[in-house]
C-alpha positions in Angstrom: 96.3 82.8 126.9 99.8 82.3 125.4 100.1 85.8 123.8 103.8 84.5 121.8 103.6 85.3 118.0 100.9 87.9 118.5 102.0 91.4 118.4 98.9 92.8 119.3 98.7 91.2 122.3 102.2 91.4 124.1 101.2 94.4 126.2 98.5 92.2 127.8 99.1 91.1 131.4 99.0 87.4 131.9 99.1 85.5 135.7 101.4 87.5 137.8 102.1 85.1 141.3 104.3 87.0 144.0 105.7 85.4 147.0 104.6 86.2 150.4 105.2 85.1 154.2 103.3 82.5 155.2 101.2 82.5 158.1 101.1 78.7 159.2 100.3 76.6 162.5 103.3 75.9 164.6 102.8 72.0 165.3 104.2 72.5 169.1 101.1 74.8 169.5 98.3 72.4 168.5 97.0 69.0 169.2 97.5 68.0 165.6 98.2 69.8 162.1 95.1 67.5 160.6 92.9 68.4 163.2 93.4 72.4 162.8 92.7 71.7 158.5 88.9 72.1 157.1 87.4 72.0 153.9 86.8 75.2 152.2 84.4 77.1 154.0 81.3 76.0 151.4 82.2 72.7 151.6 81.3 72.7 155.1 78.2 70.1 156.2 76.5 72.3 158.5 75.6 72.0 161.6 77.0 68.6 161.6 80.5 69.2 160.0 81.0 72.4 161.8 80.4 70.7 164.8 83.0 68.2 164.2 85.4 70.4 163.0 85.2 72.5 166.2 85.7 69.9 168.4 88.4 68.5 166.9 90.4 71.0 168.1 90.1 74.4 170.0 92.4 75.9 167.0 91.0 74.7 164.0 90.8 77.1 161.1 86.9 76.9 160.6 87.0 78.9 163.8 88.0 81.6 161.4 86.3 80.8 158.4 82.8 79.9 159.5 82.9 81.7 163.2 79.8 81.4 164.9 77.9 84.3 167.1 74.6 85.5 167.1 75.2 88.2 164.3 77.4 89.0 161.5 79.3 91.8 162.8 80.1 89.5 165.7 81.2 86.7 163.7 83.6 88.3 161.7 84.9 91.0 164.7 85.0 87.0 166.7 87.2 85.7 163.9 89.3 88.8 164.1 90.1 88.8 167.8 90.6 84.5 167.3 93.0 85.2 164.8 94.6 88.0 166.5 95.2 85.7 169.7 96.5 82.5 167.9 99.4 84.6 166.4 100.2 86.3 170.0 100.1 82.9 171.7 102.0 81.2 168.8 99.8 78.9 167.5 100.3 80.9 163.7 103.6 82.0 163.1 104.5 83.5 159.8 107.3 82.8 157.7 110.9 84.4 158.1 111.2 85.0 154.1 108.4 85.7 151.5 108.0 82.5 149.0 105.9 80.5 146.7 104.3 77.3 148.2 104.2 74.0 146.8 101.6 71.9 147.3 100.8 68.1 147.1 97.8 65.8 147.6 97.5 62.1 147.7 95.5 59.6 148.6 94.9 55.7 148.7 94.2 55.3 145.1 97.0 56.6 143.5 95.7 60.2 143.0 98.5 63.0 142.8 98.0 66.5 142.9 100.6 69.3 142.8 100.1 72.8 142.3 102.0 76.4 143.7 99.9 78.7 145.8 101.0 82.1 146.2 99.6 85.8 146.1 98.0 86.5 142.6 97.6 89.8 141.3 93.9 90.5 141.3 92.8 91.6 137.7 89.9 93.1 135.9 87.2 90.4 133.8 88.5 92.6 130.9 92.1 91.4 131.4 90.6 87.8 130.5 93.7 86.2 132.4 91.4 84.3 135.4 88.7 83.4 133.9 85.1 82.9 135.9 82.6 80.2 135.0 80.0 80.2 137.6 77.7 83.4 138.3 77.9 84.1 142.6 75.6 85.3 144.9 76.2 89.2 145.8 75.4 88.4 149.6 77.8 85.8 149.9 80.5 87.8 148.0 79.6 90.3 150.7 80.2 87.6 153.6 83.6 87.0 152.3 84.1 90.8 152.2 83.5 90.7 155.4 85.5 88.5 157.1 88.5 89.3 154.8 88.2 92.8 156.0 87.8 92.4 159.6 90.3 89.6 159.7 92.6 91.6 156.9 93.8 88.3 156.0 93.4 85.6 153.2 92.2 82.7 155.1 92.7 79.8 152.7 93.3 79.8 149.0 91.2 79.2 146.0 91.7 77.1 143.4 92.6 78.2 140.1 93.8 75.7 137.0 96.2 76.8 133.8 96.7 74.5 131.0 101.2 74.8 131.0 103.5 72.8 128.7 103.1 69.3 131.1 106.2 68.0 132.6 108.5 70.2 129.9 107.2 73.8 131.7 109.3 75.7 133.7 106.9 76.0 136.9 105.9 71.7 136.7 110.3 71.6 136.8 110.0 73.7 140.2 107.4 72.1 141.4 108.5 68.5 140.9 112.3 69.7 141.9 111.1 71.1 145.0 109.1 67.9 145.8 111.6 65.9 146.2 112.9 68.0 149.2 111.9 67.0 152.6 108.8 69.5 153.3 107.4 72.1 155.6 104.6 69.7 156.8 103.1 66.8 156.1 99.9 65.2 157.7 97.1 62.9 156.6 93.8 64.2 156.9 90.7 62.1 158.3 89.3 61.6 154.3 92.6 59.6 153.8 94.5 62.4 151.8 97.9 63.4 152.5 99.4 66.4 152.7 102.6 68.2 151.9 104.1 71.8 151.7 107.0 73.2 150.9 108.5 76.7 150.4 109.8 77.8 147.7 112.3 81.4 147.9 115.1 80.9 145.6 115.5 84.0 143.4 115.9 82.3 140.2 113.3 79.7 140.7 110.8 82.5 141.4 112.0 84.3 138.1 111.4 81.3 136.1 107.9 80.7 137.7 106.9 84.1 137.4 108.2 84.5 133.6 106.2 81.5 132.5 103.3 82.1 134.1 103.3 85.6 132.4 102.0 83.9 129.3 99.0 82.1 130.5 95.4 82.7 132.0 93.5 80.6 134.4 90.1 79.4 134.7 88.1 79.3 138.2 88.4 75.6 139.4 87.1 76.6 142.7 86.2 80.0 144.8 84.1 82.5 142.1 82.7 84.0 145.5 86.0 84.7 147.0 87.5 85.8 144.0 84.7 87.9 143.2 85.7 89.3 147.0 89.1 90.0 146.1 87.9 92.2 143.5 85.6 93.8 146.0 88.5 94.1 148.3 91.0 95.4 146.0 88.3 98.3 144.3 87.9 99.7 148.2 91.7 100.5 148.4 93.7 102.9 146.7 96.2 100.8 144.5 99.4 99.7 146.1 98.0 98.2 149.1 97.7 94.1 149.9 94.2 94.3 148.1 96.0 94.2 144.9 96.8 90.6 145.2 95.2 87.3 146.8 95.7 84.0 147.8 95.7 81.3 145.2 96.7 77.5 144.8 97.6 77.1 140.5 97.5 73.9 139.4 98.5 72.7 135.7 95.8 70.2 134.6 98.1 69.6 131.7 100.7 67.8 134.5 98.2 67.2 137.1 94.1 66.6 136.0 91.4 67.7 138.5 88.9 65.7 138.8 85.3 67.2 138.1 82.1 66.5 140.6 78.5 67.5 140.4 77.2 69.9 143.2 73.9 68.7 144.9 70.5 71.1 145.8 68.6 70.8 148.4 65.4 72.1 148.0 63.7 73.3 151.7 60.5 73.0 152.5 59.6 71.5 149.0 58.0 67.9 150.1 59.8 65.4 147.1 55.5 64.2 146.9 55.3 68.0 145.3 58.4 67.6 143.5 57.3 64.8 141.4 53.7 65.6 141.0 54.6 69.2 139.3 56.3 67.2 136.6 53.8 65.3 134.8 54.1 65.9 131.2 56.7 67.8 131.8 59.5 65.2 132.2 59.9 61.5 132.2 60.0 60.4 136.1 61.0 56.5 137.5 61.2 55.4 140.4 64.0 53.2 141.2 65.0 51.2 144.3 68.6 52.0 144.8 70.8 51.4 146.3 72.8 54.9 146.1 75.9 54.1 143.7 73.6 52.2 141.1 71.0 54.9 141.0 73.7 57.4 140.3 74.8 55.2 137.7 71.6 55.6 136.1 71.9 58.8 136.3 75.2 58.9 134.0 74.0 56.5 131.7 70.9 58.8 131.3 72.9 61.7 131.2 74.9 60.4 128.2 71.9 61.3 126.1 69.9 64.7 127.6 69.7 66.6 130.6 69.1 64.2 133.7 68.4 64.6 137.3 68.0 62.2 140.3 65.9 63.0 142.9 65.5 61.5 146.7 63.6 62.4 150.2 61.3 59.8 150.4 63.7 56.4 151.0 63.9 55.8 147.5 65.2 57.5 144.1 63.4 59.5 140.8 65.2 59.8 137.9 64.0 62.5 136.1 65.0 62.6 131.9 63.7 63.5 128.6 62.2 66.9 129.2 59.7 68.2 127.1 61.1 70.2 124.1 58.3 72.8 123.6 59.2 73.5 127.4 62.6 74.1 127.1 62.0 76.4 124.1 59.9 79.0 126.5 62.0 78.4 129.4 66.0 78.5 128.5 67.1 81.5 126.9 68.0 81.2 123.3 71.0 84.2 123.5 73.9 81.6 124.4 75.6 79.3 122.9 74.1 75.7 122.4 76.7 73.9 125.5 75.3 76.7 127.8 71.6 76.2 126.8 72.0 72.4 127.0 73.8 72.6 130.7 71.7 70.4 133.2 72.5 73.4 135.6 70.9 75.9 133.0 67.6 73.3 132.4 68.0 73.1 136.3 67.4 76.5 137.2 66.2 78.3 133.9 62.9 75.2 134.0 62.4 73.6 136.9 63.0 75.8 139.6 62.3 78.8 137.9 58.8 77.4 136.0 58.0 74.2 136.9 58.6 73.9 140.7 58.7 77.6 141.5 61.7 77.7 143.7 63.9 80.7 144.3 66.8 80.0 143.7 68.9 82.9 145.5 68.0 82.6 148.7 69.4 79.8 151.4 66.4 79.7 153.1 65.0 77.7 149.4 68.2 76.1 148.2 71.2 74.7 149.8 74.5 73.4 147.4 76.1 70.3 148.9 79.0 68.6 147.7 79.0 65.3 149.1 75.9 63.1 147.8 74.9 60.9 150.5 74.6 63.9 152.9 72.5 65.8 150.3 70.4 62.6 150.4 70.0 62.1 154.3 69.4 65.9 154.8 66.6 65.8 153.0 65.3 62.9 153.9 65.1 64.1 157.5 63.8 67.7 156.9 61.4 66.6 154.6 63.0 68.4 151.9 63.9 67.7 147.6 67.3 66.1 147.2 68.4 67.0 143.5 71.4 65.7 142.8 73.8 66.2 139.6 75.6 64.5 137.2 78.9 66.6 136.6 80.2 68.5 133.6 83.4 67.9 131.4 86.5 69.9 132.2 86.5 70.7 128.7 82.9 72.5 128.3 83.7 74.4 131.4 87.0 75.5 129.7 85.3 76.3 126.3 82.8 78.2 128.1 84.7 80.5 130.3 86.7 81.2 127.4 83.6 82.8 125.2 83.0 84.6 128.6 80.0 82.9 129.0 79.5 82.1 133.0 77.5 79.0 134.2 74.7 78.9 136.8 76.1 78.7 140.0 77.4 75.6 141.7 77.2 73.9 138.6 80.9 72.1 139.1 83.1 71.2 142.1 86.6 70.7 141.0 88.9 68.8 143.0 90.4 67.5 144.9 90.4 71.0 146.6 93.3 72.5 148.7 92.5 71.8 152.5 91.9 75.1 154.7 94.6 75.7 157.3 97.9 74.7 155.9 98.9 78.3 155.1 97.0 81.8 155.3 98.0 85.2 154.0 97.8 88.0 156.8 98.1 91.3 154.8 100.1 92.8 157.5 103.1 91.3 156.8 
């Protein structure tokens, strides 16, 4: 949304990103500043990632965004009291001056990934300046709400791309200025990326970050269910309060591309036997011997020409292609546009799990969404369960989609790579 040249349009709010004080580990406090990081909270393996995560040290921050008790209200009023007693003792201390953050990501193979996180003001779906492309689940946007308000803090950002003017725009100039400064922190995380933060407070650097910024909108990259809590949050409090705002990491993919990755189901208590035999003459199903990175291979290459799926659970791999036309036609609704109804999400959920396999699809108990695909793959494999796993979706369709307002089903991308939890939080008390 670059309103310039349109009349009509210059009363129309764009991105409005205002600096706040930083609530960040103190390095003297904690065994390590990569052992206190997580992945966003649904990118969590669990039991097995939490587990790890945990143990790798008492103050890491999935502690307070995944607490564990033996209810809900005692998980969140557990991550409330945590929270409360790491900033007493020290282990979070918050920033002497409200700023922007800068933000960097590398890893071995030459990936680099800047962005500027700061506190975003939350805005209507009317506005049209952050724009969702995944539908969420009302009990997890209820989760969220939870925890945020117990904790009354925004525990780690999400993830939010722009399309800006490259290395020309005014922000990209801050960002890459402020880059070459010595940073906040730095530390190298156990999946080989490294990362670095710096603060950014100068007036006149925040003036031209926030004027150009003005002009654009954002689409979702990562976090529909925690934006959709913001607006949750913000609707329950009389306007000003903290609510009005939450944390966000912007990143210009014109500067800085995201990469795009599938998101994996897991299918419970659906034996992969069943899975198959339900779709004769239905779709077109071999088996194939693997091993893992050729039969997602296949999976592109089948991909390239319909709606594909791979599925595993039994030691070996199905690809699943060419459905049946007349099916589709009964199954996927005709009101959208043609890159909606053509979506292996929509055929996903819309046919199979909706018609041919029967499989709610809103309830964890059914369906878990897992990033990483090995893991989908052994999880199933040892609970007997369907492994479904993906083949992602061009930036571009996401993009053109979220632009007609037209959401996708949920979990249908995983942009990244994704800001790691812990580095900075926003405690609305300050």
């Amino acid at each position: 949304m670059n309103t310039a040249g349109h009349p009509e349009a210059t009363a129309r709010r764009g991105l409005e990103l205002t600096p706040f004080r930083g609530l960040r580990y103190d390095p003297d406090r904690v065994g390590s500043l990569a052992a206190v990081t997580s992945p966003p909270y649904d990118v969590v393996v669990r039991p097995d990632g939490l587990l790890h995560l945990e143990s790798a040290d008492p103050h890491n921050i999935v502690r307070l965004i995944l607490p564990q008790a033996a209810s809900p209200e005692a998980r969140n009023e557990q991550a409330a009291d945590t929270l409360r007693r790491w900033r007493a003792e020290g282990a979070l201390t918050a920033d002497s001056e409200p700023g922007l953050y800068v933000y960097e990501q590398r890893d071995g193979d030459g990936m680099l990934q800047r962005g500027i996180i700061g506190a975003l003001r939350v805005s209507d779906p009317s506005e049209q300046v952050v724009l969702p492309h995944e539908d969420v689940m009302p009990h997890v946007v209820a989760d969220r709400a939870a925890l945020m308000r117990a904790t009354w803090a925004n525990l780690e950002p999400l993830l939010l791309t722009y399309r800006g003017n490259g290395a020309t725009a005014a922000t990209t100039t801050v960002v890459e200025r402020t880059a070459e400064q010595p940073p906040l922190l730095s530390t190298t995380t156990e999946d080989g990326y490294c990362h670095r933060l710096w603060s950014v407070t100068d007036p006149d650097d925040l003036a031209r970050v926030r004027s150009e910024l003005a002009g654009h909108q954002a689409l979702i990259a990562d976090g529909h269910h925690r934006w959709a809590t913001y607006r949750t949050l913000r609707a329950e409090h009389p306007s000003p309060s903290p609510w009005d705002h939450g944390l966000v990491l912007l990143v210009d993919t014109a500067r800085y591309p995201l990469r795009v990755r599938a998101i994996h189901r897991l299918l419970h208590g659906f034996p992969l036997h069943d899975a198959v035999a339900a779709l004769d003459g239905h779709f077109r199903v071999r088996r194939l011997g693997g091993p893992l990175p050729r039969a997602m291979e296949d999976l592109a290459e089948a991909s390239a020409s319909g709606n594909a799926f791979l599925l595993a659970g039994d030691g070996a791999f199905h690809l699943v292609d060419r459905p049946d036309p007349a099916l589709l036609d009964r199954t996927v609704p005709a009101d959208r546009p043609r890159a909606w109804r053509t979506l292996d999400a929509t055929v996903l959920h819309a046919t199979l799990l909706a018609h041919v396999w029967r499989v709610p699809d809103d309830s964890a108990a059914h369906i878990s969404y897992i990033h990483d695909t090995a893991a989908t793959v052994e999880k199933a494999e040892r609970d007997g369960g369907t492994a479904v796993l993906m083949h992602p979706v061009r930036e571009e369709v996401v993009r053109e989609l979220a632009q007609q307002g037209v959401t996708m089903p949920r979990k249908s991308t995983s942009f990244g790579p994704k800001p790691a939890s812990g580095l900075v939080l926003r405690a609305l008390d300050l």
